[in-house]
CHARMM internal coordinates of N, CA and C (Angstrom, degrees):
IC EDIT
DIST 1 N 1 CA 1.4390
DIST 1 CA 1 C 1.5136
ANGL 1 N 1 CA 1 C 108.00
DIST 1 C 2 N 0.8954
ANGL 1 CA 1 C 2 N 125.71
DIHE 1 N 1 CA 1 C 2 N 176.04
DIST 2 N 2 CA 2.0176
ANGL 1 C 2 N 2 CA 132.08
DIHE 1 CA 1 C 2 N 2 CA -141.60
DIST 2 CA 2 C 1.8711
ANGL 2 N 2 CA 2 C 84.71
DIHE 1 C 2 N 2 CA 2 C -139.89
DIST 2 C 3 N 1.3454
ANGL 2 CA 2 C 3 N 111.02
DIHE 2 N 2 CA 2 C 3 N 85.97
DIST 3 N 3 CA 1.4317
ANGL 2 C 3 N 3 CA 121.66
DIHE 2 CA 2 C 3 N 3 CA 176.86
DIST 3 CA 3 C 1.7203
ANGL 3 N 3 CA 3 C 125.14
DIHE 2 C 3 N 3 CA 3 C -68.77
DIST 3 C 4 N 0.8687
ANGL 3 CA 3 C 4 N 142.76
DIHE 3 N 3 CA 3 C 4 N 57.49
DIST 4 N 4 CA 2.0190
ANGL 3 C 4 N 4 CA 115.37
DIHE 3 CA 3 C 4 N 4 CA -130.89
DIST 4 CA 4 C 1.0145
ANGL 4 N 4 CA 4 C 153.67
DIHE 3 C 4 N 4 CA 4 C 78.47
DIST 4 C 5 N 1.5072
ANGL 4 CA 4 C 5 N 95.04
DIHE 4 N 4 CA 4 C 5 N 7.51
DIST 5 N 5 CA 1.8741
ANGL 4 C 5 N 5 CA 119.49
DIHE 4 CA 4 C 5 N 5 CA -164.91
DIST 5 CA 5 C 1.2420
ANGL 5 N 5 CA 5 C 99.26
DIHE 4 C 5 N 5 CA 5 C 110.07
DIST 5 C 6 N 1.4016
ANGL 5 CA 5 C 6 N 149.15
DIHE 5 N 5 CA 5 C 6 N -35.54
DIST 6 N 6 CA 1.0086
ANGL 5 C 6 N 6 CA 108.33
DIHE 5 CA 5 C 6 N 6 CA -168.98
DIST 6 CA 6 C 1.6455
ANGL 6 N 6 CA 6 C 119.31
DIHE 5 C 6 N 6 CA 6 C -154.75
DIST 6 C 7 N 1.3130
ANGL 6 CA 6 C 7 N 112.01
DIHE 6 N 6 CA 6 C 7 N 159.78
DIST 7 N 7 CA 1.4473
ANGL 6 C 7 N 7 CA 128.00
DIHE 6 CA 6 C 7 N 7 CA -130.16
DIST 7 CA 7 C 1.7946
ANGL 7 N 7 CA 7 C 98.32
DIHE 6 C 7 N 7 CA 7 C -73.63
DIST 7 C 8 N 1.4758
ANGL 7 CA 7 C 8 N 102.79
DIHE 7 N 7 CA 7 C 8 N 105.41
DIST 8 N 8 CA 1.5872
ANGL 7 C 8 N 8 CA 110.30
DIHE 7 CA 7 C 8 N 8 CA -163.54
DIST 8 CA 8 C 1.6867
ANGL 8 N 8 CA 8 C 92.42
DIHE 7 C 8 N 8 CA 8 C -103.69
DIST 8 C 9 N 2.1337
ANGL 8 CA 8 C 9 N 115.02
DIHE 8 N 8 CA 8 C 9 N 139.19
DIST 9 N 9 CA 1.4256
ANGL 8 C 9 N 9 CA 82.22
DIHE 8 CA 8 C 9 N 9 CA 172.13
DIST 9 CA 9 C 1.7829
ANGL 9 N 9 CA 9 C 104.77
DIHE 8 C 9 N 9 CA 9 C -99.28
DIST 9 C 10 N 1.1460
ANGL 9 CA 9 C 10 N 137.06
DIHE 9 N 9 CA 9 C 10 N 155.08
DIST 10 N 10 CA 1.2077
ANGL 9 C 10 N 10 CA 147.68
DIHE 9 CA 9 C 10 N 10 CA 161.11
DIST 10 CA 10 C 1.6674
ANGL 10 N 10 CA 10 C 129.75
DIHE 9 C 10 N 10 CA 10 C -72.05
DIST 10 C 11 N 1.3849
ANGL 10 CA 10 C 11 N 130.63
DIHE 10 N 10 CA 10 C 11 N 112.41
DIST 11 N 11 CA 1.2823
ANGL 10 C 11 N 11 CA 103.08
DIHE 10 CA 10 C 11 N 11 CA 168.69
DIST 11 CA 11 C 1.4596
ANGL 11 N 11 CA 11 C 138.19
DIHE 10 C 11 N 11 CA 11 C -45.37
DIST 11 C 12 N 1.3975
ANGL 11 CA 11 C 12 N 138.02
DIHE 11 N 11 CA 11 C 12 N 142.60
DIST 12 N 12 CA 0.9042
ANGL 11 C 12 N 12 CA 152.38
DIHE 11 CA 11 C 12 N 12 CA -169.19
DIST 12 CA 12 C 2.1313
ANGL 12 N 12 CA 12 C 92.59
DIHE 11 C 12 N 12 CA 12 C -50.91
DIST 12 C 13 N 0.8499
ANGL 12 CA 12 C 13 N 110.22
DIHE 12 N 12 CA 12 C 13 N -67.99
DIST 13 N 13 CA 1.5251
ANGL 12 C 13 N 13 CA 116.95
DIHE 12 CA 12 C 13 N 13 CA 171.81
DIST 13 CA 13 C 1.7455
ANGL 13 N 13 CA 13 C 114.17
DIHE 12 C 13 N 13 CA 13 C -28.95
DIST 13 C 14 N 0.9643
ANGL 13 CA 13 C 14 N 101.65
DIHE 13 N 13 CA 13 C 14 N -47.12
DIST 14 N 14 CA 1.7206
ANGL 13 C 14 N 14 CA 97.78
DIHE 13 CA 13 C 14 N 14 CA 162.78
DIST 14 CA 14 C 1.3349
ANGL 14 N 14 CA 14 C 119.16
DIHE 13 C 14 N 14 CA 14 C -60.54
DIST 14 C 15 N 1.4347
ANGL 14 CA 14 C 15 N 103.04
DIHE 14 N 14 CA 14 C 15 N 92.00
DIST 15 N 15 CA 1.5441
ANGL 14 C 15 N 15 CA 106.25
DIHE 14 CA 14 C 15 N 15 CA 153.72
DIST 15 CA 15 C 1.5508
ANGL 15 N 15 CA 15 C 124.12
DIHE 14 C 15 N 15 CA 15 C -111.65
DIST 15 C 16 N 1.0548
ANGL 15 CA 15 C 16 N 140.29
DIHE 15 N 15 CA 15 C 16 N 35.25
DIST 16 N 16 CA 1.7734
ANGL 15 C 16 N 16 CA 145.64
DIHE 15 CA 15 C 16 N 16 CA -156.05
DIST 16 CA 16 C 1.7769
ANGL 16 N 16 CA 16 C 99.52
DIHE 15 C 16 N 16 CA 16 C -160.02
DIST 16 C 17 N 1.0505
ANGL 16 CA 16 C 17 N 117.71
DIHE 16 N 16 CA 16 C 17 N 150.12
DIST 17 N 17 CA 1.2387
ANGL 16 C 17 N 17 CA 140.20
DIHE 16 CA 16 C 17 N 17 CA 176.44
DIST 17 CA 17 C 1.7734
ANGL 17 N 17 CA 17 C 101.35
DIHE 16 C 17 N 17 CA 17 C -67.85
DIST 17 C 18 N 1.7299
ANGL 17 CA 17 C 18 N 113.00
DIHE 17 N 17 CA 17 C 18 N -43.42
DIST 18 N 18 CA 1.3493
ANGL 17 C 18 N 18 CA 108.70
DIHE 17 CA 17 C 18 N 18 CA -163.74
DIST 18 CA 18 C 1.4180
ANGL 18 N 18 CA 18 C 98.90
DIHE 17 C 18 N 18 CA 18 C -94.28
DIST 18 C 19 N 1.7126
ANGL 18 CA 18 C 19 N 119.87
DIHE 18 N 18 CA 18 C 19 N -18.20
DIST 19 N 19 CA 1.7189
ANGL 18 C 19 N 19 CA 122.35
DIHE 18 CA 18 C 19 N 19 CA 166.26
DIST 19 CA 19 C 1.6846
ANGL 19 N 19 CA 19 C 110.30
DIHE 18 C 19 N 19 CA 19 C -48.21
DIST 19 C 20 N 1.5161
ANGL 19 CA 19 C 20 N 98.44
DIHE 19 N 19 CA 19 C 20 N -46.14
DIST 20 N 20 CA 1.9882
ANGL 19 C 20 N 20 CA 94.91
DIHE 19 CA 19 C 20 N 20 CA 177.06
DIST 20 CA 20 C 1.1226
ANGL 20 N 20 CA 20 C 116.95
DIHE 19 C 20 N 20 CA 20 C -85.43
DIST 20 C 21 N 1.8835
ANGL 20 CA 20 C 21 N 139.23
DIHE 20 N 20 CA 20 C 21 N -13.23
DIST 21 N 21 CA 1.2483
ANGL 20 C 21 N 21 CA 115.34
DIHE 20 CA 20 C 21 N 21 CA 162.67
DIST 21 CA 21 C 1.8370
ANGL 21 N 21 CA 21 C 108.93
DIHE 20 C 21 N 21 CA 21 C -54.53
DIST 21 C 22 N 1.6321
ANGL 21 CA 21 C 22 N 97.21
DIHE 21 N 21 CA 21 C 22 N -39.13
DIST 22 N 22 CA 1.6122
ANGL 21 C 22 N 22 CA 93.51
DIHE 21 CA 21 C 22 N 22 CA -156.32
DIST 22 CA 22 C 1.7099
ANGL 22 N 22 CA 22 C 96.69
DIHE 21 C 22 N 22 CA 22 C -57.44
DIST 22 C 23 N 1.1189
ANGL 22 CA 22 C 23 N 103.50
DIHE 22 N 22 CA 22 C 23 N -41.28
DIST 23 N 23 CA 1.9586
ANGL 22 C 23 N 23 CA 111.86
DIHE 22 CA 22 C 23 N 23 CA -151.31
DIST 23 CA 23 C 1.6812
ANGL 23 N 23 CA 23 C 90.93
DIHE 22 C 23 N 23 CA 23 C -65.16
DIST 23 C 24 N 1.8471
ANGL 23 CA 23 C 24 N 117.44
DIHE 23 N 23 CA 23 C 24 N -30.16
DIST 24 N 24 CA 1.5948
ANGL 23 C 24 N 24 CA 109.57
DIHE 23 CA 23 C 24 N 24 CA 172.97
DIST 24 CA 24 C 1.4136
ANGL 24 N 24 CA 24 C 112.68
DIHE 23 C 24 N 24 CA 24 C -90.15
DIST 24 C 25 N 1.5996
ANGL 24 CA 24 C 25 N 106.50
DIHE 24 N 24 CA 24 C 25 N 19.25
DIST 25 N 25 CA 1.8205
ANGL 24 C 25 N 25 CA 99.57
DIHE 24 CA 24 C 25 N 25 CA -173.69
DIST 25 CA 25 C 1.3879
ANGL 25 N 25 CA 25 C 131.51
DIHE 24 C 25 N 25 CA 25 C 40.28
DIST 25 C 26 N 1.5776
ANGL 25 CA 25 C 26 N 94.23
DIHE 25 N 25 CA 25 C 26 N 55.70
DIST 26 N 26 CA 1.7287
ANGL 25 C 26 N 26 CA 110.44
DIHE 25 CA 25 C 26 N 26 CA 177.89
DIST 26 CA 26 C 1.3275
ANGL 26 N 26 CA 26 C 97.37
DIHE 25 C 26 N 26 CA 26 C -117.87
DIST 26 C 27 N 1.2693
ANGL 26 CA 26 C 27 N 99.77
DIHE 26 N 26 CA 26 C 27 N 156.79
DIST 27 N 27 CA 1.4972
ANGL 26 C 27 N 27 CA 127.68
DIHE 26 CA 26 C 27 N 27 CA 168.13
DIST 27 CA 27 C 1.2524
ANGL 27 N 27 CA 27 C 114.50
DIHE 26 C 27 N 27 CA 27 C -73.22
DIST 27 C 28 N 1.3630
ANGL 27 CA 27 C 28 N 143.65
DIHE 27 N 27 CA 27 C 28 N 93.87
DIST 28 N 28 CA 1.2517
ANGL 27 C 28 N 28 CA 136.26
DIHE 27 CA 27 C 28 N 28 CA 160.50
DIST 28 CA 28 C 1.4097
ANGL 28 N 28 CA 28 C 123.49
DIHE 27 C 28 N 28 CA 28 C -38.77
DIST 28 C 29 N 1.4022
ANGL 28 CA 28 C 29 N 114.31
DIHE 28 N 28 CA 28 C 29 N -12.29
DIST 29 N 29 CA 1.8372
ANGL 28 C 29 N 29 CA 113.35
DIHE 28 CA 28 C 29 N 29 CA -169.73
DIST 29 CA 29 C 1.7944
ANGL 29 N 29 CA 29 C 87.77
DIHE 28 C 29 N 29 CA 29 C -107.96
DIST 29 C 30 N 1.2338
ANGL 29 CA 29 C 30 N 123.82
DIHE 29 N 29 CA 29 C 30 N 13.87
DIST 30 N 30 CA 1.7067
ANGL 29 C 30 N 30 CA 106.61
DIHE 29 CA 29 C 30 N 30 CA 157.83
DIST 30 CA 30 C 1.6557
ANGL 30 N 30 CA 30 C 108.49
DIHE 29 C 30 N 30 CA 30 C -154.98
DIST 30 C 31 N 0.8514
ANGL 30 CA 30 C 31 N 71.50
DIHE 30 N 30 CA 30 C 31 N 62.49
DIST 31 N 31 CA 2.0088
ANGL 30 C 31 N 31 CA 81.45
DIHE 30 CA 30 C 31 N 31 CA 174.21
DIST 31 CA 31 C 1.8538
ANGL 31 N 31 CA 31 C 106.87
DIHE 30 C 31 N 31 CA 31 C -147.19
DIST 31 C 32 N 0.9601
ANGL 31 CA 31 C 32 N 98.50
DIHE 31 N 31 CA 31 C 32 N -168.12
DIST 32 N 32 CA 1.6093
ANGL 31 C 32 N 32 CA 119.25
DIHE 31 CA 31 C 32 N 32 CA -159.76
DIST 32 CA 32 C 1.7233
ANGL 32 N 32 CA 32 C 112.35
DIHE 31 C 32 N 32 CA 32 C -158.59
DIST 32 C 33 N 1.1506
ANGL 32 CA 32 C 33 N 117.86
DIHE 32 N 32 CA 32 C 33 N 86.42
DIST 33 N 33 CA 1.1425
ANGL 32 C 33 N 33 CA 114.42
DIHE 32 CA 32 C 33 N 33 CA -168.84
DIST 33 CA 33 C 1.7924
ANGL 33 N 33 CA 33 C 119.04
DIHE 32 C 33 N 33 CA 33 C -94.58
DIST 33 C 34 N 1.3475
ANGL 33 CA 33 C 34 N 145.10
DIHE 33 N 33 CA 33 C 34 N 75.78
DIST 34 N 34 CA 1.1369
ANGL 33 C 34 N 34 CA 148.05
DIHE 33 CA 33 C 34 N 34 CA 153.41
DIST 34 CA 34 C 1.6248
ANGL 34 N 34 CA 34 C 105.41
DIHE 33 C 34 N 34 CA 34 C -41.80
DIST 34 C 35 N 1.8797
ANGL 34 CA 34 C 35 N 104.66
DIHE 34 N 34 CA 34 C 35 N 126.81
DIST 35 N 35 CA 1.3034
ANGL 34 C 35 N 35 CA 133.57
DIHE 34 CA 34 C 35 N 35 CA 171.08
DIST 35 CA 35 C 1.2307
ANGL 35 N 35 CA 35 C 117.96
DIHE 34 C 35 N 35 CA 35 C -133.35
DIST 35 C 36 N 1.5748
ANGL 35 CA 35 C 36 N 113.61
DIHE 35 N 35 CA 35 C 36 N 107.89
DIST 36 N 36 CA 1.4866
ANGL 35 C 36 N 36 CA 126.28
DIHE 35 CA 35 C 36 N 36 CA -144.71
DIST 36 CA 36 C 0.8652
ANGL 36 N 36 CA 36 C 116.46
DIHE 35 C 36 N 36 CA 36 C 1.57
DIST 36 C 37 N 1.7464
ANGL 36 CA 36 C 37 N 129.65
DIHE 36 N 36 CA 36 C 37 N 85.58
DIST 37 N 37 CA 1.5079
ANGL 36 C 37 N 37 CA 153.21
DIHE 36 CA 36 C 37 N 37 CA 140.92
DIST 37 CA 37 C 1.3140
ANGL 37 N 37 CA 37 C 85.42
DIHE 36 C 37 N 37 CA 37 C 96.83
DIST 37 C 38 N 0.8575
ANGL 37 CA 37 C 38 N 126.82
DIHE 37 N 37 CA 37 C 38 N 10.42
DIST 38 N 38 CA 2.1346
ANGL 37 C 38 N 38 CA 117.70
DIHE 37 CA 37 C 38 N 38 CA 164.57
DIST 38 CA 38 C 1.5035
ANGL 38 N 38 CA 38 C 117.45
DIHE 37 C 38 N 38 CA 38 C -82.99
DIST 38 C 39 N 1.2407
ANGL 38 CA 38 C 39 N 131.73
DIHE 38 N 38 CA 38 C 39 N 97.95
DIST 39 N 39 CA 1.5346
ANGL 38 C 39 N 39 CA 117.37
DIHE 38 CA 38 C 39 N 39 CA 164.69
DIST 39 CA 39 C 1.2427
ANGL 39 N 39 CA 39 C 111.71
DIHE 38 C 39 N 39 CA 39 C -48.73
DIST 39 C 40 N 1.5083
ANGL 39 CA 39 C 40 N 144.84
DIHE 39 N 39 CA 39 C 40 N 107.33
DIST 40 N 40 CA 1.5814
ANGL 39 C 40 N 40 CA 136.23
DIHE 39 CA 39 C 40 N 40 CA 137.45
DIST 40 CA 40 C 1.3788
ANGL 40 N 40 CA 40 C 130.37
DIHE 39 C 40 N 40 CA 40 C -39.65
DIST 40 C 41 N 1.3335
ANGL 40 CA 40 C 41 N 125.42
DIHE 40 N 40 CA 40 C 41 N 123.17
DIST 41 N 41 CA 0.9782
ANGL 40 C 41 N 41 CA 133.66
DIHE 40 CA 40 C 41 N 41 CA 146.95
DIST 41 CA 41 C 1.6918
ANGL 41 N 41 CA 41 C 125.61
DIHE 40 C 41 N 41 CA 41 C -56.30
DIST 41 C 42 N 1.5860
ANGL 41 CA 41 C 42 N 124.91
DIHE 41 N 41 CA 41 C 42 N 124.46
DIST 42 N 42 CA 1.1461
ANGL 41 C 42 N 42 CA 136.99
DIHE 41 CA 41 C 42 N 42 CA -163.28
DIST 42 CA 42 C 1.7552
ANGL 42 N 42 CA 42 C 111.27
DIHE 41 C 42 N 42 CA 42 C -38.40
DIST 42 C 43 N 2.0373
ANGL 42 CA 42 C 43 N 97.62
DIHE 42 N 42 CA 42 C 43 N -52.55
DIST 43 N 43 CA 1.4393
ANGL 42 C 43 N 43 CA 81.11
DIHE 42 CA 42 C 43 N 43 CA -175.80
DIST 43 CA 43 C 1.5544
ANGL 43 N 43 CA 43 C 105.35
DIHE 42 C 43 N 43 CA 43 C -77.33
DIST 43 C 44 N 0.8933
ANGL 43 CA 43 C 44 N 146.56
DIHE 43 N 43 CA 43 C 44 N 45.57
DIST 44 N 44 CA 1.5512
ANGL 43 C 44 N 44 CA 146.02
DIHE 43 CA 43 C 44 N 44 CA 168.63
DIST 44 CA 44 C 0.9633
ANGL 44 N 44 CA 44 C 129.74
DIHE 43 C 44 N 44 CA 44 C -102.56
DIST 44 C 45 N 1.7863
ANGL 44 CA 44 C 45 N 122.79
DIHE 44 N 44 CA 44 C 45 N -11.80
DIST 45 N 45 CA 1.0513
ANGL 44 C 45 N 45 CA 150.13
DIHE 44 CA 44 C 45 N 45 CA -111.34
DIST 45 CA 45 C 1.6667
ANGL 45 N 45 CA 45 C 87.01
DIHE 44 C 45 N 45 CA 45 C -118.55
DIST 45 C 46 N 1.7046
ANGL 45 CA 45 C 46 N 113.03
DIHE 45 N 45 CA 45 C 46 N -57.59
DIST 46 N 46 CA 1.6289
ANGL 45 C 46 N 46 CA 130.99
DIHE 45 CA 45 C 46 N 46 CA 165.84
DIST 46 CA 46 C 1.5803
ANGL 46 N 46 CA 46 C 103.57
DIHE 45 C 46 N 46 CA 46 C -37.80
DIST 46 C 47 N 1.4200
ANGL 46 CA 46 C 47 N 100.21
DIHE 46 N 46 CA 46 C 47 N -63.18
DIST 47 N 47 CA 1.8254
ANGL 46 C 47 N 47 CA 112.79
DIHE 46 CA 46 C 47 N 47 CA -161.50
DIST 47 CA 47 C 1.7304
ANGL 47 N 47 CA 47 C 111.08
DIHE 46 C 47 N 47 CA 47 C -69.03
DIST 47 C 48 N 1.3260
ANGL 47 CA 47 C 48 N 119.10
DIHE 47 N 47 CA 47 C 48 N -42.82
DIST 48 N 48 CA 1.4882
ANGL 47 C 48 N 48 CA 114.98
DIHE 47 CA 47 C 48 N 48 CA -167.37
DIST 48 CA 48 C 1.5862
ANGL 48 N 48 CA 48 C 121.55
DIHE 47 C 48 N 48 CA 48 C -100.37
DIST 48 C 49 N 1.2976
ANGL 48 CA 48 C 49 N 98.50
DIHE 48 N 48 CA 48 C 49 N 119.87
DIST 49 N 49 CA 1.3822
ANGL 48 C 49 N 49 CA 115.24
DIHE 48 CA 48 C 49 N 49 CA -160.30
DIST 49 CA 49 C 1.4274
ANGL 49 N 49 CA 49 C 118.15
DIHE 48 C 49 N 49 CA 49 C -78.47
DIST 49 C 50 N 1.7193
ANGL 49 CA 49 C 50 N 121.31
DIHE 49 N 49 CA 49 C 50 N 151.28
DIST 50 N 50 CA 1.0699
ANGL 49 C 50 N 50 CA 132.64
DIHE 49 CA 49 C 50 N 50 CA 176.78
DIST 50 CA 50 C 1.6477
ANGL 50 N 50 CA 50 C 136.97
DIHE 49 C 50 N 50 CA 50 C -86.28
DIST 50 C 51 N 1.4342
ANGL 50 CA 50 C 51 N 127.35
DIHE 50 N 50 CA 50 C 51 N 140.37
DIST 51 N 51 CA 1.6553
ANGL 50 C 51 N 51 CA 94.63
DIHE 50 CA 50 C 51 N 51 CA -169.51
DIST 51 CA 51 C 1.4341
ANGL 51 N 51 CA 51 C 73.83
DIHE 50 C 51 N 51 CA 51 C -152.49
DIST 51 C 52 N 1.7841
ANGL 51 CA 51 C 52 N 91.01
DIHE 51 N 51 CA 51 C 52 N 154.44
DIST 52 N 52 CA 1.4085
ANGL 51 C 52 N 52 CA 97.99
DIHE 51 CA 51 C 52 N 52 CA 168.89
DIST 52 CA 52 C 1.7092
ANGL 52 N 52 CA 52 C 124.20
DIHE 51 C 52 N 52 CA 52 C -69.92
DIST 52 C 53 N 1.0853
ANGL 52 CA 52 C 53 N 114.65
DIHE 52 N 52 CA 52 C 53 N 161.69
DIST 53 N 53 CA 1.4590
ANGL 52 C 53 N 53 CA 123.37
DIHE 52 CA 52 C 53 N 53 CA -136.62
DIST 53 CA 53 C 1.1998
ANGL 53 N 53 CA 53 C 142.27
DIHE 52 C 53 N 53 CA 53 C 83.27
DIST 53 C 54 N 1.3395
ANGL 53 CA 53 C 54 N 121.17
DIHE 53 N 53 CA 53 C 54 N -34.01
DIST 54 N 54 CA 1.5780
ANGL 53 C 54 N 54 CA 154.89
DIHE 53 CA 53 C 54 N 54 CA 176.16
DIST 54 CA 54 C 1.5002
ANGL 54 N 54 CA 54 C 93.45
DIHE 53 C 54 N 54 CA 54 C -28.61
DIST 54 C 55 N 1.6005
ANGL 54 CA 54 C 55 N 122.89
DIHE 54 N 54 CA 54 C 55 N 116.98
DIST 55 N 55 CA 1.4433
ANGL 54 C 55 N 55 CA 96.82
DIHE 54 CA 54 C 55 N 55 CA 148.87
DIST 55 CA 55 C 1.5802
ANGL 55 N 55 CA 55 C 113.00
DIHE 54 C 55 N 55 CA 55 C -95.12
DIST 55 C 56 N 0.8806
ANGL 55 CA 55 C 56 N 97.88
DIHE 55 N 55 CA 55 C 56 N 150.43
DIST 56 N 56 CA 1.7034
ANGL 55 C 56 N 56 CA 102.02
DIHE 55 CA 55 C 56 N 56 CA 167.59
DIST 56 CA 56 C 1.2666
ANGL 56 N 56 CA 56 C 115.63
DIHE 55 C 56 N 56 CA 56 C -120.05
DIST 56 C 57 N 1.5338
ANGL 56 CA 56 C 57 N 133.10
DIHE 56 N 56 CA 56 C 57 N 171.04
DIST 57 N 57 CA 1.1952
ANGL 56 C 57 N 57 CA 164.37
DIHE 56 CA 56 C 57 N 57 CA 176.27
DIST 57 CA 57 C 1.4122
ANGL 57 N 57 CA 57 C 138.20
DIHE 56 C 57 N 57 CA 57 C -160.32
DIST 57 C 58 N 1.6052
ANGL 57 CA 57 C 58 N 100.94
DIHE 57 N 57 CA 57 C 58 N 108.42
DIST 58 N 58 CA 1.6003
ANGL 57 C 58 N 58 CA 112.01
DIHE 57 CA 57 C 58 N 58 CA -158.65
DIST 58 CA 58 C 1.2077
ANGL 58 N 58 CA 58 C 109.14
DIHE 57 C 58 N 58 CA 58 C -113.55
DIST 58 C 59 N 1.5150
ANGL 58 CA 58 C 59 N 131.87
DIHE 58 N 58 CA 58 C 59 N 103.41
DIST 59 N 59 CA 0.8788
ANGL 58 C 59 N 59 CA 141.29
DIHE 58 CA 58 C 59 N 59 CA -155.69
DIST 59 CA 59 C 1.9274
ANGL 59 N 59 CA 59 C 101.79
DIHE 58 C 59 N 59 CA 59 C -98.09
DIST 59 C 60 N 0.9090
ANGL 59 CA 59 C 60 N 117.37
DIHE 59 N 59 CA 59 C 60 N 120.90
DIST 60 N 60 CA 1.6976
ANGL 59 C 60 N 60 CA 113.55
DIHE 59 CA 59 C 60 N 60 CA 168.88
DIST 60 CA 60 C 1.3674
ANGL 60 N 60 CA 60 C 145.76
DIHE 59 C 60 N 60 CA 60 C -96.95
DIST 60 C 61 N 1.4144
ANGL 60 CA 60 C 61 N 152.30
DIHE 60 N 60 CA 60 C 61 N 153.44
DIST 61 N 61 CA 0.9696
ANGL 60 C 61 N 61 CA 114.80
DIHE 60 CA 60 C 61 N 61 CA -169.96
DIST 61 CA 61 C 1.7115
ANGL 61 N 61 CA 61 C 106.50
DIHE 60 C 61 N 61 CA 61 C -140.23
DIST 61 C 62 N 1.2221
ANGL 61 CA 61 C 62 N 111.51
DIHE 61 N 61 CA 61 C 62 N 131.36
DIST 62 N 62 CA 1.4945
ANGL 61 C 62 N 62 CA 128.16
DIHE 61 CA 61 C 62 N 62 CA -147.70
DIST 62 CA 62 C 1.7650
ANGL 62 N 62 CA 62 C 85.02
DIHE 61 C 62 N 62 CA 62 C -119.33
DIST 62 C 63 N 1.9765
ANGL 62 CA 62 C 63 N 108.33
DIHE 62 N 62 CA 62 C 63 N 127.40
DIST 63 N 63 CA 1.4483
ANGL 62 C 63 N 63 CA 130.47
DIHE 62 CA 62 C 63 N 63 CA 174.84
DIST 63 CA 63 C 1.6641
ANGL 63 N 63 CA 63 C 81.81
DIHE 62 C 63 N 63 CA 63 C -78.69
DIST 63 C 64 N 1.5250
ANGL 63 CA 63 C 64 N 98.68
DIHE 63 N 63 CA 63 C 64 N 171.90
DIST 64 N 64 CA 1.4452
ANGL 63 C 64 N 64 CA 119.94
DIHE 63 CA 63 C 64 N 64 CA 158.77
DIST 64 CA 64 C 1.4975
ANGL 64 N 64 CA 64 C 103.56
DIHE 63 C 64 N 64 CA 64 C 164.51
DIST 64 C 65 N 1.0965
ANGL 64 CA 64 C 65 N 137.83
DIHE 64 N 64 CA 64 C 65 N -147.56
DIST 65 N 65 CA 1.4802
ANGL 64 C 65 N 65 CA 162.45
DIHE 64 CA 64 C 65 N 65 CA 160.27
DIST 65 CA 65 C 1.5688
ANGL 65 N 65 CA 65 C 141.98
DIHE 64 C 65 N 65 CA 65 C -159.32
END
COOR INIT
IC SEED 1 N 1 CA 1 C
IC BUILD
């Protein structure tokens, strides 16, 4: 699947949107997950599933000043 641009492979075990934050060790409570041009909503994240081809886009969000 095509992660950010570019062509990441996934374990077969990833099937869930919130299975690949974990498997990329993201935080689901600061990201932004786009699924081909779909913004997700957080709780959706459990429910909507992944397939190869999928692009995604995980946007993050970093405190500072």
């Amino acid at each position: 699947m095509k992660i950010n641009g570019n062509q990441i492979e996934v374990p077969v075990s990833v099937k869930t949107v919130a299975e690949l934050l974990t498997h990329l060790e993201l935080d689901n409570r600061i990201v932004v997950v786009e699924r081909n041009k779909d913004i997700l909503q957080k709780d959706d994240h459990k429910d909507t599933s992944v397939f190869d081809g999928d692009q995604i886009e995980i946007v993050t969000f970093v405190g500072g000043g």
